[in-house]
C-alpha positions, 0 to 999 in steps of 0.5 A, spaced: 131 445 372 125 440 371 124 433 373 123 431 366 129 435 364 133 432 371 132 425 368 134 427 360 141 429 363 141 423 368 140 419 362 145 422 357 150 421 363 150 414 363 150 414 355 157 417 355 161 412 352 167 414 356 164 408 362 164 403 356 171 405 354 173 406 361 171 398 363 172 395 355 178 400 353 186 400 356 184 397 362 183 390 360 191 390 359 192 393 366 190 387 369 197 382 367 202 387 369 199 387 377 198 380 377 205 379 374 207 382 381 202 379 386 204 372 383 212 373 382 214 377 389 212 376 397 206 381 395 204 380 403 206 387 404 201 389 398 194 392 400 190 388 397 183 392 398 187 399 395 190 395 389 182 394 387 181 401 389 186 403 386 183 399 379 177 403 379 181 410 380 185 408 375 178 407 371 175 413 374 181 417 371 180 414 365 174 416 364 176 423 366 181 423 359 175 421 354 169 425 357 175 431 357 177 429 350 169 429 349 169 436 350 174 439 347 171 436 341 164 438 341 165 442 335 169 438 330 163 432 332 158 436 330 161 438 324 162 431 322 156 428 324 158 424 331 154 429 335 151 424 339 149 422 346 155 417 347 160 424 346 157 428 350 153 433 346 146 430 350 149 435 355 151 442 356 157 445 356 157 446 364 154 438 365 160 436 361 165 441 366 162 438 372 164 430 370 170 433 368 173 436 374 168 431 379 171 426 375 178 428 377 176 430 385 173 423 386 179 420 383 184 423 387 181 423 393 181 416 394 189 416 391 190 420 398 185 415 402 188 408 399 196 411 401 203 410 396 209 413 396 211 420 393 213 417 385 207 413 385 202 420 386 208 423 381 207 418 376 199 418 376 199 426 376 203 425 369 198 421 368 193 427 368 197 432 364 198 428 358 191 427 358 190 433 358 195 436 353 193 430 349 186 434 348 186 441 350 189 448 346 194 450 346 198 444 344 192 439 344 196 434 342 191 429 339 192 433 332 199 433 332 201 427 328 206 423 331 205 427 338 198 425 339 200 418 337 206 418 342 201 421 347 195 417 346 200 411 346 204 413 353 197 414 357 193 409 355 197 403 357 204 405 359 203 410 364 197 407 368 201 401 369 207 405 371 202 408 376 199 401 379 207 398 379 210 405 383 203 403 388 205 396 389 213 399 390 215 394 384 222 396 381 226 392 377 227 391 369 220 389 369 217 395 371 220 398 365 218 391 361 212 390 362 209 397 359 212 398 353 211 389 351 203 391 354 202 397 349 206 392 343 200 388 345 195 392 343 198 400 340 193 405 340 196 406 332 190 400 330 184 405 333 186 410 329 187 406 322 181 405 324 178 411 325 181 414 318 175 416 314 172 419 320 178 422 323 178 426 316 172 428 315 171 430 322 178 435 320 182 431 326 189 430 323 191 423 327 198 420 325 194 415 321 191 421 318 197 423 316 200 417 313 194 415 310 190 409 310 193 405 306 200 405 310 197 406 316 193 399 314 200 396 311 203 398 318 198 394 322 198 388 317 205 387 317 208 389 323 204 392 330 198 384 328 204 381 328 209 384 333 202 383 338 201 376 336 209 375 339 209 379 345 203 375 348 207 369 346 213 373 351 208 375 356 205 368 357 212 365 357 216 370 362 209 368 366 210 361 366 218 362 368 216 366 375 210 363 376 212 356 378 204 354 382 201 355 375 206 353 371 202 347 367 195 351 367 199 357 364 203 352 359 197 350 356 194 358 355 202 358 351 199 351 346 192 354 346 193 361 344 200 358 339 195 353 336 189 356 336 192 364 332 197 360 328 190 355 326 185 362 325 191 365 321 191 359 316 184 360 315 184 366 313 189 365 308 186 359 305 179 364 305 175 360 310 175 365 316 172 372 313 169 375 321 172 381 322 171 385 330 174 391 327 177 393 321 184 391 324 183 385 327 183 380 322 181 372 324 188 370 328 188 377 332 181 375 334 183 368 337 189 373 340 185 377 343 180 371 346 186 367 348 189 373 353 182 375 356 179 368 357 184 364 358 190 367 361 187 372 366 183 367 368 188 363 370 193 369 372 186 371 377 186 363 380 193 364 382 192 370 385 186 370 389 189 361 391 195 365 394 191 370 398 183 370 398 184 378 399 185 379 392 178 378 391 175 384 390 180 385 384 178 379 381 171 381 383 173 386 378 176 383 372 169 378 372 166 384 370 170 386 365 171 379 362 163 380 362 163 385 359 167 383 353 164 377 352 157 380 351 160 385 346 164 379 342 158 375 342 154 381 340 159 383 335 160 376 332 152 376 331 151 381 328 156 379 322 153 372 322 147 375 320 
């Protein structure tokens, strides 16, 4: 392989959007339910430093599940125009094949280096067989309707909160609480409403496929916005309740993003907010979404690494998530402004 040909296949590499997801996508609802823990227990016997590593692991293996699904779809996005960089088709089928299991080997390497019980190395390898039945045949579960709904919507967020939870040892009403209200903030059901037109061309019969636009569209509108909009309200209040050192700072978040949702709601109605980030986040999600990512992580953040400074390679991470989301929000909402 020439050198020119090395650097072609390096930069594809790096154009592959399961990065972006995996630092944009599912794991900006990780960080609460860990801070929720650090914040509400004696987490003196916590590993601060295989907590983060954990972190980056649980990205890595983020990343493994859409540069998986990237593969297994190399055909279909071709034939509906998605044969780009981003997807993968930059790279030869065997590239793809190395990532994936590179990917997987580096990811669980590290899970045996950092420690953690039995049930948590369990769940974490659950965590990979939805993944992987979520996208390779036979059961390829993304084109099975409901199943491929229910499994996106397990391993995303659900699933890899249980793994941070069984590592941190934390076992209580809240273990099972806390991924399901994180999923009802955000259900993987809105990606794929919004992904309709495409996903029909491409031939890939999602839920939202299946149900069709305009009922996926009303599902989202009338019942996951709103169901999203009260779980952070929830979230932010069980915060303040087991919380007690950051009780005004986080009553604050609960007024601003109560406030400020219900303001950009009125808004909307009265026809003077219109900016869209994605089709199914109107103006009062929007605010929801900011209100979450730049004022209640922050906050939850000061709390912990205040509590014990050697949570900071964690928060080092959640800055460049939030930096990450800010250069995308900006870029977004200046786009529509033009």
């Amino acid at each position: 392989m020439s050198q020119t040909t090395r650097r072609s296949e390096l930069a594809s590499v790096v154009r592959l959007r399961a990065w972006k997801l995996a630092l944009a996508g599912p794991s900006v609802y990780w960080y609460f339910p860990i801070f929720f823990v650090l914040l509400s227990t004696n987490s003196s016997r916590v590993n601060p430093y295989g907590t983060a590593a954990l972190f980056v692991v649980m990205m890595v293996s983020a990343s493994w599940g859409f540069i998986l699904n990237d593969f297994m779809d190399r055909e279909a996005d071709a034939k509906s125009g998605r044969a780009d960089d981003i997807h993968g088709h930059g790279l030869s089928a065997s590239t793809m094949k190395m990532l994936i299991i590179s990917t997987a080997v580096i990811s669980w390497a590290v899970v045996f280096f950092i420690g953690g019980g039995v049930v948590f190395k369990v769940v974490l390898a659950i965590n990979y067989a939805f993944g992987a039945a979520y996208s390779i045949p036979p059961l390829k579960l993304k084109v099975r309707r409901f199943w491929g709904f229910f499994a996106n919507s397990v391993m995303e967020r659900p699933l890899p909160i249980l793994v941070f939870l069984t590592y941190l040892n934390y076992y209580t009403i809240w273990t099972i609480v806390l991924p399901i209200l994180m999923e009802a903030c955000w259900s993987v059901f809105k990606h794929q409403a919004a992904d309709v037109r495409e996903d029909t061309e491409a031939g890939v019969t999602t839920f939202a496929v299946h149900l069709g636009e305009r009922l996926s569209m009303r599902i989202v509108n009338y019942f996951l916005n709103p169901l999203s909009f009260f779980s952070l309200l929830f979230l932010t209040g069980i915060s303040i309740l087991y919380t007690p050192n950051l009780q005004t700072p986080l009553a604050i978040c609960f007024a601003l993003t109560l406030i400020g949702s219900f303001a950009a709601l009125v808004g909307e109605h009265a026809g003077r907010l219109k900016t869209y980030i994605t089709p199914t986040d109107p103006p009062y999600i929007m605010f929801l979404n900011l209100s979450y990512r730049f004022l209640l992580l922050p906050v939850l953040a000061y709390g912990a690494v205040s509590m014990r400074a050697e949570y900071f390679p964690l928060i080092i991470i959640l800055a460049g998530t939030l930096a990450y989301h800010a250069f995308a929000y900006s870029k977004a909402i200046r786009h529509i402004l033009r």
